[in-house]
Phi, psi and omega in degrees: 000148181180143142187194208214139196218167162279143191272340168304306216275303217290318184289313211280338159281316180270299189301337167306295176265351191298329179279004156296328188296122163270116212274357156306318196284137192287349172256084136033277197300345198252011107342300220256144185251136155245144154266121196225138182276119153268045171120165183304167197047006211219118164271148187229140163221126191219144177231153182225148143205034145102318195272309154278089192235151168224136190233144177227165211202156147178178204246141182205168222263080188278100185270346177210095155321145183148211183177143199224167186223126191238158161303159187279275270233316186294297199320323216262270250280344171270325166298348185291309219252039147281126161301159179314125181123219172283138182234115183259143191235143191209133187276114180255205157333125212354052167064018161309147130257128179257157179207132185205154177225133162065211191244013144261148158209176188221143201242133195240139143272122172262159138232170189315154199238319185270016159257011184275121208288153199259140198261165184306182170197162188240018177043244165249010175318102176317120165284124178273128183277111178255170199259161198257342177305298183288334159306323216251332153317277151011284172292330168299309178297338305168274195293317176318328189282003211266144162295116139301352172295077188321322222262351171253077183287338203278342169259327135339043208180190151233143143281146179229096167271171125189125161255103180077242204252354147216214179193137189230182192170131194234123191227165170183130153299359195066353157249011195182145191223138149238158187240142166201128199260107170289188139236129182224164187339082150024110150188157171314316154114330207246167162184134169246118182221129171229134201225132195296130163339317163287322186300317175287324155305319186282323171334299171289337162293335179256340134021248173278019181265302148345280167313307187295254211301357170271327191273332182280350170266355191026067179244219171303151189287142192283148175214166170207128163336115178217113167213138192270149182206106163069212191290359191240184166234200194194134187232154193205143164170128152069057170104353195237113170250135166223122182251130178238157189259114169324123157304127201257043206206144180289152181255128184287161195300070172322341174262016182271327210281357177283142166303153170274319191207172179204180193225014189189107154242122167261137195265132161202161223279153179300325177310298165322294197279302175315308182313337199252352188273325184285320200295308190291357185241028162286306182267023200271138155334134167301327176304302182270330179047020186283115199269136179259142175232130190236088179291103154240156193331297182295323230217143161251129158268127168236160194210164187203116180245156220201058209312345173280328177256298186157205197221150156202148201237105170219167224189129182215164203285163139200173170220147173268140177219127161113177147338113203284162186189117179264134183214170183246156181219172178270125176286330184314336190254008161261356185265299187302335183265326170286340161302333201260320175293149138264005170324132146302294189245152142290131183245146198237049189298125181241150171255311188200151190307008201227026192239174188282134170252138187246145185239155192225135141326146176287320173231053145062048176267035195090002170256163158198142169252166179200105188281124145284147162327141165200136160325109149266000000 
């Protein structure tokens, strides 16, 4: 195999999948990126680690057809410090690779590219075009909420709906739940996915690869591709598939865990309110991170005690509608949700100090969080 490609495009490429290779994994080959000419002119580099593949297309100069499974990171990290310009890669005897720019190179241990696992393909599945815009909200909004818990897949993840014009994603941890809604092109419709948590991240890279290259083009609104075939679902734009393998686990029933109503919201500015939550949560457990918030008509007083450290005490504008009332909250998990928005102000719905409290933008743009309580 040999042929000669550009190192923007060839990093640009390798940088896409390389953080799919698993550098864990007890199989070898799944280390590893292949690289393959996938028809004339056109090289393909793709990584798996079975759950998660990405495949990349881009155009290169194929003087020999075939294909190699090079390690990921050595493969990345040498094509980087290759000078600017054509970088030629020519495959020898039992799958050496030399990959040289200029008058550096570097000679790789290869393996075979036809031991390498055959990634999904979506066939004749129909794609759906989503604005990348509305993707890449969507997860910013979102994502903070997802369990870290391997041993919890059905919570490890986001749900991805969409009914008609919109579309929504639902993450929860089992202490704070976020929701969050777009509006996207009209149509008939429909789609429930719930995608493992790594799926949601490369997602989001590609995204904003999407978002980045639409502002730099000043064109057209950027879309990325979506559809299901069997267990995975397959995202798709411009040279790039990405296939994830579906969570094979029910998502809890989310609108039970939303308040229906509340007898008390305070409006106060987000800004304001993140600054004060980071400062009063210093001397807070590590563990618990935990803010006491004391709601009266004017004002939230907030405090946080620490028998090891000491106390702090902060006091920000708000306005109340309903029963003044003090609850304790995890601040990590209002920091985190006010970290994700861009609103100027916020509202804060309670019922009672032992009820779930939900936060909103003030002017309602489709997000709501939703925090459980905790004894202070």
């Amino acid at each position: 195999m040999e042929f000669v490609v550009a190192k923007r495009e060839f990093v640009k490429a390798l940088g896409r999948v390389q953080n799919v290779a698993d550098r864990r994994s007890s199989m070898p080959m799944l280390t590893n990126v292949l690289i393959a000419a996938g028809g004339p002119g056109r090289l393909r580099v793709a990584a798996t680690d079975l759950t998660l593949s990405v495949a990349s297309t881009i155009e290169a100069d194929i003087r020999k057809g075939g294909s190699v499974a090079l390690n990921a990171k050595h493969l990345f990290d040498a094509v980087k410090v290759l000078p600017e310009g054509d970088v030629s890669v020519v495959v020898g005897a039992n799958f050496s690779t030399r990959i040289s720019g200029g008058k550096r190179r570097f000679d790789l241990v290869g393996m075979s590219g036809e031991e390498f696992p055959a990634l999904p393909e979506h066939g004749r599945s129909e794609l759906q075009a989503l604005a990348a815009d509305a993707l890449g909200d969507l997860i910013t909004l979102t994502s903070f909420s997802m369990s870290t818990d391997d041993a919890r897949p059905h919570l490890a993840g986001a749900l991805l709906e969409r009914e008609g014009e919109i579309l929504r994603m639902v993450t929860t941890d089992g202490h704070r739940l976020s929701k969050a809604e777009r509006r996207v092109e009209a149509t008939t419709a429909t789609m429930s996915m719930l995608i493992p948590a790594k799926g949601i991240i490369e997602l989001r890279r590609l995204a904003d690869e999407a978002r980045a290259e639409q502002k730099a083009e000043n064109g057209q609104p950027a879309t990325i591709a979506i559809g299901q075939a069997g267990s995975n679902v397959f995202f798709q734009r411009e040279g790039v598939t990405m296939a994830v393998k579906l969570v094979d686990a029910a998502f809890p029933a989310y609108q039970q865990v939303i308040p229906a109503s509340s007898n008390r919201s305070a409006r106060m500015g987000r800004a304001a309110l993140l600054d004060s939550l980071r400062a009063v949560s210093l001397v807070s457990q590590d563990r618990s991170s935990g803010v006491r918030m004391q709601f009266s008509p004017s004002k939230v007083v907030l405090s946080s005690e620490n028998q090891d450290v000491g106390a702090s005490t902060d006091e920000i504008d708000a306005e109340l509608k309903g029963k003044e009332l003090t609850v304790g909250f995890n601040s990590r998990y209002l920091i985190d949700a006010l970290a994700a928005l861009a609103c100027d102000d916020v509202v804060i719905e309670m019922s009672g100090e032992l009820d779930p409290g939900v936060i909103r933008p003030a002017d309602n743009d489709g997000f709501l969080g939703v925090i459980m309580p905790m004894r202070i």
